[in-house]
C-alpha positions in Angstrom: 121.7 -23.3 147.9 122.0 -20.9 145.1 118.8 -22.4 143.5 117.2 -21.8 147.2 118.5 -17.9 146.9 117.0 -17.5 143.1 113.8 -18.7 143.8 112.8 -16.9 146.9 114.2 -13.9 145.0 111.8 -14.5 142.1 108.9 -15.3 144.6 109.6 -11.9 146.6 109.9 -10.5 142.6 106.7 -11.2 141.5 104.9 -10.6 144.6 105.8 -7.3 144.2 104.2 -7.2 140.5 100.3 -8.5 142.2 98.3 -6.0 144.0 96.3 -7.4 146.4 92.3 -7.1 145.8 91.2 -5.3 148.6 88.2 -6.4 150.5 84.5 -5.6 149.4 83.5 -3.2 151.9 80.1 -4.0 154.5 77.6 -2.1 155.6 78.4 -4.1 159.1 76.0 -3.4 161.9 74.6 0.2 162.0 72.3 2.1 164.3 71.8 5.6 163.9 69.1 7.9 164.9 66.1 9.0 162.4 65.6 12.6 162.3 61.8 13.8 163.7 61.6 10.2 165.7 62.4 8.9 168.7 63.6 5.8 167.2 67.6 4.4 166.3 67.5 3.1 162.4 69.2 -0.5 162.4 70.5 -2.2 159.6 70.1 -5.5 161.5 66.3 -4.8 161.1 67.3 -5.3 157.0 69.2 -8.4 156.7 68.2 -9.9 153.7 67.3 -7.0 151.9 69.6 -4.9 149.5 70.1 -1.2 151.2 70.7 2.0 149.6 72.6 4.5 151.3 73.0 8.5 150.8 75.2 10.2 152.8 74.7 13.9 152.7 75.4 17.1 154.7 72.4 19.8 155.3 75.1 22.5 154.3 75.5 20.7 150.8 74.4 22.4 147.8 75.3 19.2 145.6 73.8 17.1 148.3 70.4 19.5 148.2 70.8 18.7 144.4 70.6 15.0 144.9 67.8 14.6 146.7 64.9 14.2 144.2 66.9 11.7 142.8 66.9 9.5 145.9 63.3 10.2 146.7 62.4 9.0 143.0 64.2 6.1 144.0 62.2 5.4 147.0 59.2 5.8 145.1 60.1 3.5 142.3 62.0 0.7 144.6 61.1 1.5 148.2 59.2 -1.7 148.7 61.9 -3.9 147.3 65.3 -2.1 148.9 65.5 -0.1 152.0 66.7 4.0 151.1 68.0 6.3 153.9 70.1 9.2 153.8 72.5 9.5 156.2 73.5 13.1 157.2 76.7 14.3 158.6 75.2 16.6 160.9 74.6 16.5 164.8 71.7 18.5 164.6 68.4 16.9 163.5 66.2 19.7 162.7 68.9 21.0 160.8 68.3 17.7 158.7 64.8 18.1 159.6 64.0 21.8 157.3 66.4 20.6 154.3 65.4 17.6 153.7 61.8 19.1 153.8 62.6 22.2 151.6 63.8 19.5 148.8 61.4 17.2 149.2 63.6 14.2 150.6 60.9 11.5 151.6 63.1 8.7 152.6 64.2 7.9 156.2 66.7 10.6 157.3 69.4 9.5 159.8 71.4 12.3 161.4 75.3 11.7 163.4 76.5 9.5 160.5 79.9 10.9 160.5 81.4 7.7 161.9 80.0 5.4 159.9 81.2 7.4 157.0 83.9 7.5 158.0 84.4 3.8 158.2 82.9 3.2 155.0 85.8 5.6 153.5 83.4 8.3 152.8 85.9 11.4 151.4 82.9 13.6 149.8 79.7 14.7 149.8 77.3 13.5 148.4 77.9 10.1 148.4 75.6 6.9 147.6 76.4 3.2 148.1 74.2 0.1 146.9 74.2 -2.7 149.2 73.1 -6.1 148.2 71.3 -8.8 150.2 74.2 -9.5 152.0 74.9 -6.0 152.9 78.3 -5.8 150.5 78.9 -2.7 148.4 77.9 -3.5 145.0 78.0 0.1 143.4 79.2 3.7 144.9 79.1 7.7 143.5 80.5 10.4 144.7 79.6 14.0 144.2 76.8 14.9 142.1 75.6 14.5 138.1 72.4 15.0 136.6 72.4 11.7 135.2 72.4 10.2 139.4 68.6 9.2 139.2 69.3 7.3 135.8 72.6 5.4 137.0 70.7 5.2 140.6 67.9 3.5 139.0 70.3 1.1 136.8 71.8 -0.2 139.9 68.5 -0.7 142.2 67.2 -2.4 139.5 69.9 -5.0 139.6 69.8 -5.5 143.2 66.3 -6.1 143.3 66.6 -9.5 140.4 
């Protein structure tokens, strides 16, 4: 019995010492609508195909800041991996003038609050790289000047 009492203790013991790996997060099914269409953006239309995800706020300087980044993205990998950014805001043409002020040439998807939110979006901006199987391979937060560079280092993984 005492045997019995010393190893559950040790068990319990060095369960405490593992942390458990938490899951890989999903892009999971997501329909949003595209800003200056009358169409819903569905990443069931994408299975199969690696996705790469901005989301951003039209009131965001850093996200302003990002943009030309994720557009030279789109320009160098847009055939091979599927870009949007995903605003925050409720408003489209709100979405609509920024992203056209800054040159933003990728599908822009406005309401995306809840789906950052269940991604565990905390700032702005913030980019995730899905694979093939929509899991997140790589994620930023906030902006750099060397984005495009570690953007394109990424993508170009992905897309082997």
């Amino acid at each position: 019995m005492k045997k019995l009492i010393v190893a559950i203790a040790l068990a319990f013991g060095l369960a405490a010492c593992f942390k458990p790996i938490p899951p890989v997060p999903t892009l999971g099914e997501v329909e949003l609508p595209v800003v200056g269409e009358e169409t819903v953006w569905s990443s069931a239309n994408y299975k199969g195909k690696p996705v790469f995800v901005v989301f951003m706020g039209s009131w965001c300087p850093y996200c302003q800041m990002t943009m030309p980044a994720v557009t030279a993205m789109a320009n160098e990998f847009g055939d091979e991996v599927e870009i949007v950014g995903v605003f925050m805001d409720n408003d489209a043409e709100d979405v609509k003038i920024v992203a056209k002020e800054h040159g933003l040439t990728v599908k822009a998807l406005y309401d995306g609050a809840d789906v950052a939110q269940s991604l565990g979006v905390n700032g702005l901006p913030h980019a995730v790289v899905f694979d093939k199987k929509h899991r997140a391979i790589k994620e930023w937060e906030g902006f750099k000047p060397t984005l495009a560079d570690e953007y394109r280092e990424a993508l170009q993984k992905v897309t082997k």
